[in-house]
C-alpha positions in Angstrom: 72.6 -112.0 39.7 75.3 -114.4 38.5 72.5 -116.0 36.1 71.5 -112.7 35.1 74.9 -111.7 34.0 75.6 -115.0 32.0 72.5 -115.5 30.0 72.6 -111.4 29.2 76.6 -112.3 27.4 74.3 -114.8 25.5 71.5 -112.3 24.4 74.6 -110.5 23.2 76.7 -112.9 21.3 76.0 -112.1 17.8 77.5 -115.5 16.4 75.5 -117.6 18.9 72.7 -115.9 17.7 72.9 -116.2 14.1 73.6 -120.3 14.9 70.8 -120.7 17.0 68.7 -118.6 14.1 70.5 -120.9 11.4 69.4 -124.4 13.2 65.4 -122.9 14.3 64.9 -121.7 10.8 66.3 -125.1 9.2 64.2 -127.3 11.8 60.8 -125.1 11.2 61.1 -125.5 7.1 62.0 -129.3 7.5 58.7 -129.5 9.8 56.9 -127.2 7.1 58.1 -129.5 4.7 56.4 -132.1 6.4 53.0 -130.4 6.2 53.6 -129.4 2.7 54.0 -133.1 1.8 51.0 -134.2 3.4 48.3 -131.7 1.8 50.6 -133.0 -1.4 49.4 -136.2 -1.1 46.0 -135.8 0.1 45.4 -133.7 -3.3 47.1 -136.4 -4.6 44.2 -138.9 -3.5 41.6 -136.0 -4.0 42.5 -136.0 -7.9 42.1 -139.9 -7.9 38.8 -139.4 -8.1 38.4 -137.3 -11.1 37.9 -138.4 -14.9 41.1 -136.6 -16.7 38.4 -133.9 -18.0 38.3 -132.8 -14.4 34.6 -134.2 -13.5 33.7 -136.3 -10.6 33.9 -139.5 -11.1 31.0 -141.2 -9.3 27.6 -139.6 -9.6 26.7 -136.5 -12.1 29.9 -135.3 -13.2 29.6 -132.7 -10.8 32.4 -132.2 -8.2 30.6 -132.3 -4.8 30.7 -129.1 -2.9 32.7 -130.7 0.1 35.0 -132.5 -2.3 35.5 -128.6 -4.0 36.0 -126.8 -0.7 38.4 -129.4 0.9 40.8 -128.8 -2.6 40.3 -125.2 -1.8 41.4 -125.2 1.9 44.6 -127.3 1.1 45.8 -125.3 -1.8 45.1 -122.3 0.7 47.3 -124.4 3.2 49.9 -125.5 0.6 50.3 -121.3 -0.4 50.5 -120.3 3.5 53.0 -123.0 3.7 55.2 -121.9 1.0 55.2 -118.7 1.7 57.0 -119.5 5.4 59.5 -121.7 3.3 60.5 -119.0 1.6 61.0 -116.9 4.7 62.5 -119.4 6.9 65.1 -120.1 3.6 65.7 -116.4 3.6 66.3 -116.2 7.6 69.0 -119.0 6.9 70.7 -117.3 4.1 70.9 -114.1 6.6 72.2 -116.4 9.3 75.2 -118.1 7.2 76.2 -114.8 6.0 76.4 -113.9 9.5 78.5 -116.6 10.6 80.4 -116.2 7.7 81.0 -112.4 8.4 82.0 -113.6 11.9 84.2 -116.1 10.6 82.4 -119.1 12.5 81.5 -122.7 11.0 77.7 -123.9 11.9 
């Protein structure tokens, strides 16, 4: 019971809430971030391997079909990945005006 009553004054503390929203949302795009670099690079490495025209450069000119669909998936990844930047940006912008509104520093 004691328990009980303590961590409900924590679901209810708006201020601690908006922190603790603040730091997830800033630690979830830095590990997003991480991803995003990664697929980066690997298309990055990917695009070595073309003549500036856009054709493959060993063999027929012709961009093999797993060379193709790998592109695909990551710039399927890197749009997915964006897309929860933007969010988890937006969820930090709510939270600072939220500890601003409650006159807090995070």
């Amino acid at each position: 019971p004691i328990y009980r009553a303590a961590f409900q004054e924590i679901l209810n503390d708006t201020g601690f809430a908006a922190v603790m929203e603040l730091e997830s949302a800033s630690q979830m795009e830095k590990d997003e971030m991480l991803k995003v670099a990664k697929w980066e690079a690997e298309l990055r490495e990917l695009s070595a391997l073309l003549h500036t025209d856009g054709s493959w450069l060993f063999g027929r000119g012709r961009v093999p079909v797993e060379v193709d669909t790998r592109v695909k998936w990551l710039m399927k990844k890197l749009a997915e990945s964006h897309a929860k930047v933007e969010k988890y940006e937006q969820d930090q912008a709510n939270a600072k005006k939220t500890i601003a509104q409650l006159g807090l520093h995070a």
